[in-house]
C-alpha positions in Angstrom: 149.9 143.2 106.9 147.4 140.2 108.1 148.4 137.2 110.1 148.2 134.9 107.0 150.3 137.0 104.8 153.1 134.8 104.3 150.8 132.0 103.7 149.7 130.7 100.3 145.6 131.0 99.8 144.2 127.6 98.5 142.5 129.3 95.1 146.5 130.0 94.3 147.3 126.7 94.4 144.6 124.5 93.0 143.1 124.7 89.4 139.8 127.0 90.3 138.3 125.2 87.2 138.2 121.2 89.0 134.6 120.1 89.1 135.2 120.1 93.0 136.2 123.6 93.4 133.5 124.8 90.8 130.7 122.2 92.5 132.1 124.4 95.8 131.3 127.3 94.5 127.7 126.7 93.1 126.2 125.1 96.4 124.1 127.4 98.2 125.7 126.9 101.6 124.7 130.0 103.2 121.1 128.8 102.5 122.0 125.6 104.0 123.0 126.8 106.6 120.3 128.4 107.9 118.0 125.6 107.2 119.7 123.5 109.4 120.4 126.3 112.0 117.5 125.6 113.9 118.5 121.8 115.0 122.0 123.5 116.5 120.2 126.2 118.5 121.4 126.3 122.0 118.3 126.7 124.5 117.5 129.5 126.4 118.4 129.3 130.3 119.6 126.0 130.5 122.9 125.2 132.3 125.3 127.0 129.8 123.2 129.6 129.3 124.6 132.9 130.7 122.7 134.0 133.8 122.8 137.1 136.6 124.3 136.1 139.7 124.9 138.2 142.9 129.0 139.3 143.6 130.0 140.3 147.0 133.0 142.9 146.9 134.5 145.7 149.5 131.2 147.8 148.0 128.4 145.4 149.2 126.6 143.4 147.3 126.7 143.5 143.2 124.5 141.8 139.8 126.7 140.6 137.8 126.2 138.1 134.4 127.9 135.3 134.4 130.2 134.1 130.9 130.4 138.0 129.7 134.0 137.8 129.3 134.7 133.8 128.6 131.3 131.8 127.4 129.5 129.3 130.0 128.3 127.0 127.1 132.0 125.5 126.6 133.8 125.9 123.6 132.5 127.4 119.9 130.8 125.3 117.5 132.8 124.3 114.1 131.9 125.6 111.3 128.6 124.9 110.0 129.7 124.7 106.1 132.7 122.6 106.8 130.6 119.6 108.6 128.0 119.6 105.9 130.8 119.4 103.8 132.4 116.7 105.8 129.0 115.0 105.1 129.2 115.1 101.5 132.8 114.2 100.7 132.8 110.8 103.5 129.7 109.6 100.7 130.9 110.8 97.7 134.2 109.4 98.2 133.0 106.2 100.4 135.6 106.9 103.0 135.2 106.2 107.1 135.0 108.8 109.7 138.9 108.4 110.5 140.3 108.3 106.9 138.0 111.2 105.4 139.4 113.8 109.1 142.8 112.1 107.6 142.6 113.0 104.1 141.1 116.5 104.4 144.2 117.5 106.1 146.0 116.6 103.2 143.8 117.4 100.2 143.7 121.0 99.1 140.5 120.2 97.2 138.7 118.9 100.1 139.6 121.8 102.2 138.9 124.4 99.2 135.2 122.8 98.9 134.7 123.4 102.9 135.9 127.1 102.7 139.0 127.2 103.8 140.9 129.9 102.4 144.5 128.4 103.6 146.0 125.3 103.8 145.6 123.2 107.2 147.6 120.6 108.0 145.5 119.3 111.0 142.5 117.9 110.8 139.3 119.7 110.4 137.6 117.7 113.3 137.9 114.2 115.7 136.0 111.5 114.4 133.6 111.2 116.5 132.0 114.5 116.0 130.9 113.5 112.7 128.6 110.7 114.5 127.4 113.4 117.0 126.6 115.9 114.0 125.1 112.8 112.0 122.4 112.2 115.0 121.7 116.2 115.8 121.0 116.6 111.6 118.6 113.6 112.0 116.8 112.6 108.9 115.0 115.7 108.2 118.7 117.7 108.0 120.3 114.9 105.6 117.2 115.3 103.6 118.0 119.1 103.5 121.3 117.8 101.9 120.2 115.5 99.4 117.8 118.4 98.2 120.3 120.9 98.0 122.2 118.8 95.2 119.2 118.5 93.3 118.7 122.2 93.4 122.5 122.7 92.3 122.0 120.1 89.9 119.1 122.7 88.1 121.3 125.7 89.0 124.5 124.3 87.1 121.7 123.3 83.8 122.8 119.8 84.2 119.3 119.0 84.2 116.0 120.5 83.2 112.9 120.7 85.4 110.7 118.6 83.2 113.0 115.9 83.3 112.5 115.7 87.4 108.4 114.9 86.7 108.9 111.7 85.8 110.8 109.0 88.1 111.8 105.6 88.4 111.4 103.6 91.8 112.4 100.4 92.9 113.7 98.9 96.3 116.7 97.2 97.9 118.2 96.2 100.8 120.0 97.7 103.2 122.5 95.5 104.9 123.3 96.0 108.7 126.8 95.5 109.8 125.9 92.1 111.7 127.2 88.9 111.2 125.2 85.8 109.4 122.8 84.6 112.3 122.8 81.4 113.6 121.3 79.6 116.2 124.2 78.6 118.1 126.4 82.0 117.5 123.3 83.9 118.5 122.7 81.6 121.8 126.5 82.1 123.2 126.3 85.7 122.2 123.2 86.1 124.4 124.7 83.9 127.0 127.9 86.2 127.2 126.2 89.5 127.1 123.8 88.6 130.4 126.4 87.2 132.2 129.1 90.1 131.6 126.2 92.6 132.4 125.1 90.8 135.8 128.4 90.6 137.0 129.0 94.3 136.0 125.9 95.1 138.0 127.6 93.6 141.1 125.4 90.2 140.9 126.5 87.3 142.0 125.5 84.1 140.2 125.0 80.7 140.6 127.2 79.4 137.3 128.0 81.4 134.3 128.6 78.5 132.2 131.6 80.3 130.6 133.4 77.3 129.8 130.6 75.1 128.8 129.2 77.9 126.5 132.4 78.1 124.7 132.9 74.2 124.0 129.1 73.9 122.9 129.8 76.9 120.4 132.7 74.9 118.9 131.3 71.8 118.6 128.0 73.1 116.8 130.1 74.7 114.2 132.3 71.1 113.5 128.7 69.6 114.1 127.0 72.1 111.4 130.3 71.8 109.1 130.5 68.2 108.9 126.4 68.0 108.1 126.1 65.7 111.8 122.4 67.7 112.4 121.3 65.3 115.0 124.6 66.3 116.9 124.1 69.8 116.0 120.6 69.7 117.3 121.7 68.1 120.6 124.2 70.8 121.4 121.8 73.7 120.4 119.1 71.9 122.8 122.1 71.7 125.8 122.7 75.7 124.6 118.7 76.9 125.0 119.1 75.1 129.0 122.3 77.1 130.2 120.8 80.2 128.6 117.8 79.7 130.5 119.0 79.0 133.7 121.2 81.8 133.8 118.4 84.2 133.0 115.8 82.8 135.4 119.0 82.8 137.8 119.9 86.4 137.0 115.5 87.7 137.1 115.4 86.5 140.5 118.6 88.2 141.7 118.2 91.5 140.1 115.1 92.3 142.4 117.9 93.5 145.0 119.3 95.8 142.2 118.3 99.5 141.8 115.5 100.7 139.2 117.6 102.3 137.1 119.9 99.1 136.9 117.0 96.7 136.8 116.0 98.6 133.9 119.4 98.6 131.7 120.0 94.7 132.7 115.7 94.2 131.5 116.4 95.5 127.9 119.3 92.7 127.3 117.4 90.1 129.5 114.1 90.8 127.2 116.2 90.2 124.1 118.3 86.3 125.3 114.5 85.6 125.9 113.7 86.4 122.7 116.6 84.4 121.3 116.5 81.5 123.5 112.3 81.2 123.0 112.4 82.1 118.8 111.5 78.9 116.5 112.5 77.9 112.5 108.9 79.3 111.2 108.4 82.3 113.7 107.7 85.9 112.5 109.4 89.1 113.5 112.9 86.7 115.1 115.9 88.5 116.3 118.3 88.5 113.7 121.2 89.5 115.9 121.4 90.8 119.5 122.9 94.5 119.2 120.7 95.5 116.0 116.9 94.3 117.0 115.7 96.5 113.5 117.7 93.8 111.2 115.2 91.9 109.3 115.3 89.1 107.5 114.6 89.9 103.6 114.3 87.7 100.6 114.4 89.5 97.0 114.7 86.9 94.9 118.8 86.4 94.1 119.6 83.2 93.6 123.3 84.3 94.6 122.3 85.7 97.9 118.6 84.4 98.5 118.6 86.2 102.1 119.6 90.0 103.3 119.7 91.2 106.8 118.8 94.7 107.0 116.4 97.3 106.0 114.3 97.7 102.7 115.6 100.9 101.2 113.4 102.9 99.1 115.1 104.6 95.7 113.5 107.1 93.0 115.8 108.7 90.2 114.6 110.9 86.7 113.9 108.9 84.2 116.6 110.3 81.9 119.4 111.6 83.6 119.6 109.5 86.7 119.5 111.9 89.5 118.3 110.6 92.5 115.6 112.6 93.6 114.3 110.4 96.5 115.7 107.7 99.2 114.0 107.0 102.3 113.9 103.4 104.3 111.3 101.6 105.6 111.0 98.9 109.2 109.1 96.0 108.7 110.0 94.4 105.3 106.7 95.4 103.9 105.3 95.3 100.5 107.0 97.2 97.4 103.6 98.7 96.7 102.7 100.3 99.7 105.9 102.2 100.1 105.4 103.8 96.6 103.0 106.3 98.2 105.4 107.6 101.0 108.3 107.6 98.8 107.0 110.3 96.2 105.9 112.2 98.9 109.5 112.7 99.8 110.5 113.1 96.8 108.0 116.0 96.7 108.8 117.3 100.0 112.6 117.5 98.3 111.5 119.3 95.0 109.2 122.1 96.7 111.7 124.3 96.4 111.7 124.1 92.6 107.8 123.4 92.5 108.2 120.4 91.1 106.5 117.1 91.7 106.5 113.6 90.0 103.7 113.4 87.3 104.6 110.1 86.1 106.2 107.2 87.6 108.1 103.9 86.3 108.1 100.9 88.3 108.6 97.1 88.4 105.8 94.8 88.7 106.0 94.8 92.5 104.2 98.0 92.7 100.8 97.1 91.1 97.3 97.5 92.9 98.6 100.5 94.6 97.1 103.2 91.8 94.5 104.3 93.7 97.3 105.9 97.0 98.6 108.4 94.0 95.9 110.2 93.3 97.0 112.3 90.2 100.3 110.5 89.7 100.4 107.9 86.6 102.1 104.7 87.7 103.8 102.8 84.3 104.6 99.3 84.8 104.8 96.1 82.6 101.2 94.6 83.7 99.7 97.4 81.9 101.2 97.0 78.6 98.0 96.4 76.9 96.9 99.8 77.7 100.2 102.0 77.0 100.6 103.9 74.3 103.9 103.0 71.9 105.7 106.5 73.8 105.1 105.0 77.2 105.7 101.8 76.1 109.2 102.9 75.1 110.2 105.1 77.7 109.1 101.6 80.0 112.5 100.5 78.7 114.6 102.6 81.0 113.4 101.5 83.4 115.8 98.9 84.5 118.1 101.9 84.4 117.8 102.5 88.3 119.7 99.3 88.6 123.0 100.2 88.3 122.1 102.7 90.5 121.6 100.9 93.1 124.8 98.9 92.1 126.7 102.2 92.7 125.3 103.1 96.3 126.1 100.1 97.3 129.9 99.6 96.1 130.9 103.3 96.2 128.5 105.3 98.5 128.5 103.0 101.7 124.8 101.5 101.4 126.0 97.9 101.0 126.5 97.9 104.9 125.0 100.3 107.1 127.7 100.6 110.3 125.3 103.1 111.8 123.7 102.3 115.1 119.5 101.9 115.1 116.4 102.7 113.0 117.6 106.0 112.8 121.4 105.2 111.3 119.7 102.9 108.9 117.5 106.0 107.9 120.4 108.5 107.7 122.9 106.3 105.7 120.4 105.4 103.1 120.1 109.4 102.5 123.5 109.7 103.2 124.2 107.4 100.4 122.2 109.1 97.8 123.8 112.4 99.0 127.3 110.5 97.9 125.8 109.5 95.0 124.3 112.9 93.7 128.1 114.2 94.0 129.7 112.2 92.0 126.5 112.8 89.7 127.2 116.7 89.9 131.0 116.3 89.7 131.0 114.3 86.1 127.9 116.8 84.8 130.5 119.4 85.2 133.1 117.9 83.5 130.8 117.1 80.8 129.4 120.4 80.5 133.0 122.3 80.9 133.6 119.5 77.2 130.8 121.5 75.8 131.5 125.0 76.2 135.3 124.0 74.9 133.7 122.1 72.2 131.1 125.3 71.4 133.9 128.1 71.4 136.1 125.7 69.4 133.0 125.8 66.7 132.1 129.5 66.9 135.6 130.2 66.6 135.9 128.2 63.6 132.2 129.7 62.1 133.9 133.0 62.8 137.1 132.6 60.9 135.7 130.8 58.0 133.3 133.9 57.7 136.3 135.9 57.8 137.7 134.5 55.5 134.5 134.4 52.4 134.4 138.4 53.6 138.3 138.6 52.7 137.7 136.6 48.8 134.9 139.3 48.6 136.4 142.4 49.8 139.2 143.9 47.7 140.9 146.2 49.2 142.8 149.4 47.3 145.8 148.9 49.4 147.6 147.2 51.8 145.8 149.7 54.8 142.8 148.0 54.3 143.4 144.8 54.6 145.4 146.2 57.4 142.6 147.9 59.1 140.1 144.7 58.2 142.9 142.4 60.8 
């Protein structure tokens, strides 16, 4: 008799034959795992570490190691498969780090596709260590998850590996979880944050201009809403003084503080300046004062003619609509010169398979770039004149990445990036494609679990209408034979 022996296993109560349970079983988790391993190692001899230290008793002196019978490095780690899965379902399913913990403890599916062999009713994890696991996979571990789909994606036949040779690219925007800048919001913002941080820092200043900053902030946005701009201008000029004075007054006070306090109050001061200084027509402007990697990028909508975020990078096959490659790029620069970098992920992704991308379909934003490719051939609509008619028509597919993109950004948590940094905006773009490939596996499965009903339903159908021409043709001497023929 075991511990769990009154207690139902999961594969009992689910149907082993859901596209999540099978998808479970056809990742390659233990390979996974040990990719990732390396960026969870603890080092050796640091202060967890078990180490020899000397124990006096009644017998004189004695070497003894330390954390032999309870470990020194705090408690175990969870388990590696059920935070990678954690990682898959929170994109697949676009939920939050609070409502996926919620949900697995109620969702025998969710719980079967991490491993668990019983039912828990707790949840598999706080919140916050999904953020801490995030930031120790970096971008090179949620790449590792994003390839391991792909891989499945082969292993399961829902694709073929000629079909992952030729891709479509194309870009979007990442939006950052800010709110629409302004001059005047961004002013009081940077106005508020100095002032709470000197007076954290034990500073004593001259004015804050606490009550001021709050009237000016409301009259801008009557000013602004009621189309007064000389007004508006007036109180944004009155704005750019108090936040001025308050930062010289701050500078010349902080020189008392420590270094390491000067430093954390120099960041925040270097970014008001920023604000306060920035003009209409300036380049690289702050777009909002707790995400300094926000850029300001146009892309041509007439329904949104502005985005504040990243430029995401996207590739998918040209037929089945895997996505094979996602990586995002600082600086807003041109479509082109992101082409080369982005197959070279999605090489890096495919080496496994040793596969690479042999032809590529783009939108006219990528031309001139042929050259960075080297053996790739880049297909766009400026080259029509050249094509041949098969290239020509496979060109047509290629707006097929855009409901793509749609999809990441309404289901898979891309339309607004709530992780901290450069780096979040790397890993949820990934992240995102990860989710995306999921759901990609999840309906393949369905879809090929339709055709092997659909195939026994028509062999079994061959086979009894063969039966039955044998039966016209045979004829039996006696009931036995037909007998034995059954």
């Amino acid at each position: 008799m075991t511990i769990d022996f009154y207690r139902a296993r999961l594969d009992q109560m689910i149907d082993l034959d859901h596209p999540l349970a099978v998808l479970g079983r056809q990742i390659a988790w233990v390979a996974l795992a040990a990719s990732l391993a390396p960026l969870f190692a603890r080092p050796s001899g640091g202060a967890k570490s078990n180490k020899a230290i000397v124990g006096a008793d009644l017998f004189g002196d004695e070497w003894v190691l330390a954390g032999v019978d309870r470990s020194g490095a705090g408690r175990p780690r969870l388990s590696m498969r059920r935070m990678l899965a954690l990682c898959y379902l929170k994109h697949a399913y676009n939920l939050s780090d609070e409502a996926l913990v919620e949900q697995w403890s109620q969702n025998v599916y969710y719980q079967y596709f991490s491993g668990n062999e019983y039912f828990e009713a707790k949840p598999p994890c706080d919140p916050t260590q999904l953020g801490r696991f995030r930031r120790i996979l970096g971008e090179a571990g949620v790449e590792e998850l994003l390839a391991k789909t792909i891989e499945t994606a082969v292993k399961v036949k829902a694709i073929g590996h000629q079909e992952l040779q030729s891709v479509i690219v194309d870009s979007t925007v990442q939006e950052k979880a800010i709110a629409h800048p302004n001059d005047s919001r961004l002013l009081e913002l940077a106005r508020r944050k100095v002032a709470r941080l000197a007076k954290q820092a034990g500073l004593v200043l001259r004015q804050t201009y606490d009550k001021e900053g709050f009237a000016l902030r409301r009259r801008a946005g009557g000013y602004a809403h009621a189309r007064q701009f000389k007004r508006l201008h007036k109180v944004l000029g009155r704005q750019h003084t108090i936040l001025g004075k308050l930062l010289r007054d701050i500078e010349r006070k902080a020189q008392s503080l420590p270094t390491c306090a000067q430093e954390r109050l120099q960041v925040w001061i270097q970014r008001a300046w920023r604000i306060a200084n920035q003009k209409r027509n300036d380049k690289n402007k702050l777009y909002a004062l707790h995400a300094p990697e926000a850029e300001c990028i146009s892309k041509g909508k007439s329904r949104n003619p502005y985005e504040f975020g990243v430029k995401v990078s996207l590739a998918v096959t040209h037929q089945k609509g895997l996505i094979v490659g996602a990586r995002s790029f600082a600086g807003n620069p041109y479509d082109g010169h992101t082409l080369a970098n982005q197959l070279e992920q999605t090489g890096i992704l495919m080496q496994n398979l040793q596969i690479s991308p042999k032809t590529v379909y783009t939108d006219l934003g990528y031309r001139g770039v042929d050259h960075e490719l080297g053996a790739v051939n880049l297909i766009h609509r400026g080259k029509a004149k050249t094509l041949t008619h098969q290239q020509r028509q496979a060109l047509k597919r290629r707006q097929a990445i855009e409901p793509t993109i749609g999809h990441l950004k309404a289901d898979h948590r891309m339309n607004r990036n709530y992780l901290a940094g450069s780096e979040g905006d790397a890993l949820n773009a990934v992240l995102a494609a990860v989710g995306f490939n999921i759901r990609w596996l999840l309906r393949a499965l369905v879809r090929l679990k339709r055709a092997k009903f659909f195939l026994r339903l028509f062999l079994w159908a061959v086979l009894r209408k063969m039966r039955q021409q044998l039966e016209s043709f045979i004829q039996p001497s006696g009931g036995l034979g037909v007998l034995m023929w059954r």
